[in-house]
C-alpha positions, 0 to 999 in steps of 0.5 A: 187370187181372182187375176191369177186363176184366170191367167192360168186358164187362158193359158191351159186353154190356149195350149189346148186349142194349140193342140187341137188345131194341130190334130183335128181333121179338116171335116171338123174345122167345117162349123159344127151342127150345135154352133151357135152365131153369138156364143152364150147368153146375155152375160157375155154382153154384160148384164150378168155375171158368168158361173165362172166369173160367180166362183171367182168372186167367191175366191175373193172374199170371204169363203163360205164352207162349201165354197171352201170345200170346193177350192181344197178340191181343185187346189188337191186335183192340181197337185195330185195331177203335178205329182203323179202325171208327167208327159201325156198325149196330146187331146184329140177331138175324140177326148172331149166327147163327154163333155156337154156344153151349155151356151146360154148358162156358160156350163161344161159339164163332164158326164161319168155314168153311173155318178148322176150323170143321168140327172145332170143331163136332164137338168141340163136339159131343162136348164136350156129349155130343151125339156121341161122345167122340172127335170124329173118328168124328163125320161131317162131315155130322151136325156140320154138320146144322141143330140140332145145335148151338144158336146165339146167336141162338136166345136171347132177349136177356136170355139173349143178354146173359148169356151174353155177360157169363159166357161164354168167347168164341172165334173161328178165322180164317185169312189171307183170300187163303188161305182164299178159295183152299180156298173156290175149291177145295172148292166151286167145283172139287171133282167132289163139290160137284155141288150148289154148282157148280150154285148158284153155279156156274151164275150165275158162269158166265151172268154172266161168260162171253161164250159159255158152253158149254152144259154149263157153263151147266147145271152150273157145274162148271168156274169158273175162279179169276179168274171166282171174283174177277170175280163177287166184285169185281162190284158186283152180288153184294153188291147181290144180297145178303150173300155165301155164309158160305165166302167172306164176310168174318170180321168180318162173319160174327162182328162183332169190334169189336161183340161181345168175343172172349177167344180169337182162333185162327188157322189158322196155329196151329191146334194150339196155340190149339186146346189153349190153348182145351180147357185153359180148358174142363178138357177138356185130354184131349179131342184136336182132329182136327188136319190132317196136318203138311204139310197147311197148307203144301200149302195156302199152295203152292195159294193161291201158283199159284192167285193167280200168274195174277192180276193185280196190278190185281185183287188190289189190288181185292180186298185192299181187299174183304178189307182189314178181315180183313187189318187186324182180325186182323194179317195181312200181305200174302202173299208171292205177292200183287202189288199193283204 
């Protein structure tokens, strides 16, 4: 089992940096700012075992629940991708900006906002000595800042390739109607997010309101949920371009069925995947900043009211929007969703 994963990592990772040297421009072939001269850590020499050399020992024996779980998942990703993807573009360096790498631990870790992303950069942080040991006195603004983490696609693509061979690959994602509802509440709704009101806000509201008042004009602070959707489902704003990183699908932020993740967490298990991932780094001391128990419920209970008032028409539309997420990553409708 062990000898076949790798076998077929090598070879989606040499694809992948086949397609890369044949679309990268020359400024990034130059070696990037985050390059580092030996690669990784001490286990590349040997004295320890990588994360992903971890769960494939794993695979070999016998399993445990957990890592049961997370072999179903990867087993499920593989054949969802098989089934319901067919020709795709080639990646370009662009595609793998969302995914930070951590070279003394040999970690990818795919980011999706508004799934814990904001605690995965601050342990990630921490894990690389570039903030303290104890992830929680990390500000969000200083885990979120540009440069603090580098991305894949800050690599050449021999170094991009290599990574992907020897590198333990992770991603969180979250059920998608939920997670378009904290994306609606943190940053259409909230009072402090002033600056993404005006943005986006701004534009929703000259677009899809008939008389906008004034102030609203000026401020986008008032968006309604079902304009939030409207502006999504309208044609022109993927025309405009890709959409804002909080509300874009999951598979397009980390291309699942193009690059192959070993871990894939949820937000529903947030606590358990997080330990199930910090026990194949050997950081099982290290303790995610994990939300408070009745935090995920509270969530599901606005996602519920939220979607109450919206249509069953427009929830068909925009479950067709969101359907490879649903699909990809085994999620069923939610309970509230009316789709008749």
């Amino acid at each position: 089992m062990g000898r076949r994963l790798w076998r077929r990592r090598a070879l989606v990772a040499a694809c992948l940096g086949a397609a890369l040297l044949l679309l990268l421009n020359a400024p990034l072939l130059a070696p990037p700012a985050f390059e580092n001269r030996a690669v990784g850590s001490s286990w590349l020499g040997g004295k320890r075992r990588s994360p992903l050399q971890m769960l494939y020992d794993l695979d070999q024996g016998p399993r445990s629940a957990l890592a049961e779980v997370h072999r179903q998942r990867r087993d499920l990703l593989r054949r969802a991708c098989s089934h319901h993807t067919r020709r795709q573009r080639l990646l370009r360096p662009e595609d793998l900006r969302h995914v930070l790498v951590d070279d003394a631990h040999g970690l990818l870790y795919c980011y999706v906002p508004k799934v814990a992303c904001t605690n995965w950069k601050r342990v990630l942080l921490a894990l690389s000595g570039r903030g303290p040991g104890d992830p929680r006195a990390i500000p969000a603004h200083e885990a979120h800042a540009p440069g603090r983490l580098p991305s894949l696609a800050d690599f050449s693509p021999a170094e991009v390739n290599r990574r992907l061979r020897a590198y333990l690959a992770f991603l969180f994602v979250r059920e998608p109607f939920e997670r378009l509802a904290s994306a609606y509440r943190n940053k259409l709704q909230r009072p402090w997010s002033a600056a993404f009101q005006r943005r986006f806000g701004t534009g929703i509201v000259r677009r899809l309101r008939p008389r906008p008042d004034p102030d609203a004009l000026v401020r986008g602070h008032d968006v309604r949920f079902a304009e939030f959707l409207a502006y999504l489902l309208d044609p022109r704003t993927r025309r405009d371009g890709p959409f804002n990183e909080h509300w874009e699908r999951a598979h397009a932020l980390c291309h699942p069925c193009r690059l192959r993740y070993d871990v894939v967490g949820k937000f529903e298990t947030l606590a358990e995947d997080a330990a199930f991932v910090l026990s194949l780094v050997g950081a099982p001391g290290l303790r995610f900043p994990e939300p408070p128990s009745w935090a995920q419920a509270a969530a599901r209970d606005r996602a519920a009211r939220l979607f109450r008032d919206i249509s069953p028409f427009y929830q068909q539309r925009l479950y067709g929007l969101y359907r490879m997420d649903f699909l990809l990553f085994n999620y069923s409708h939610p309970s509230y969703q009316r789709l008749r």
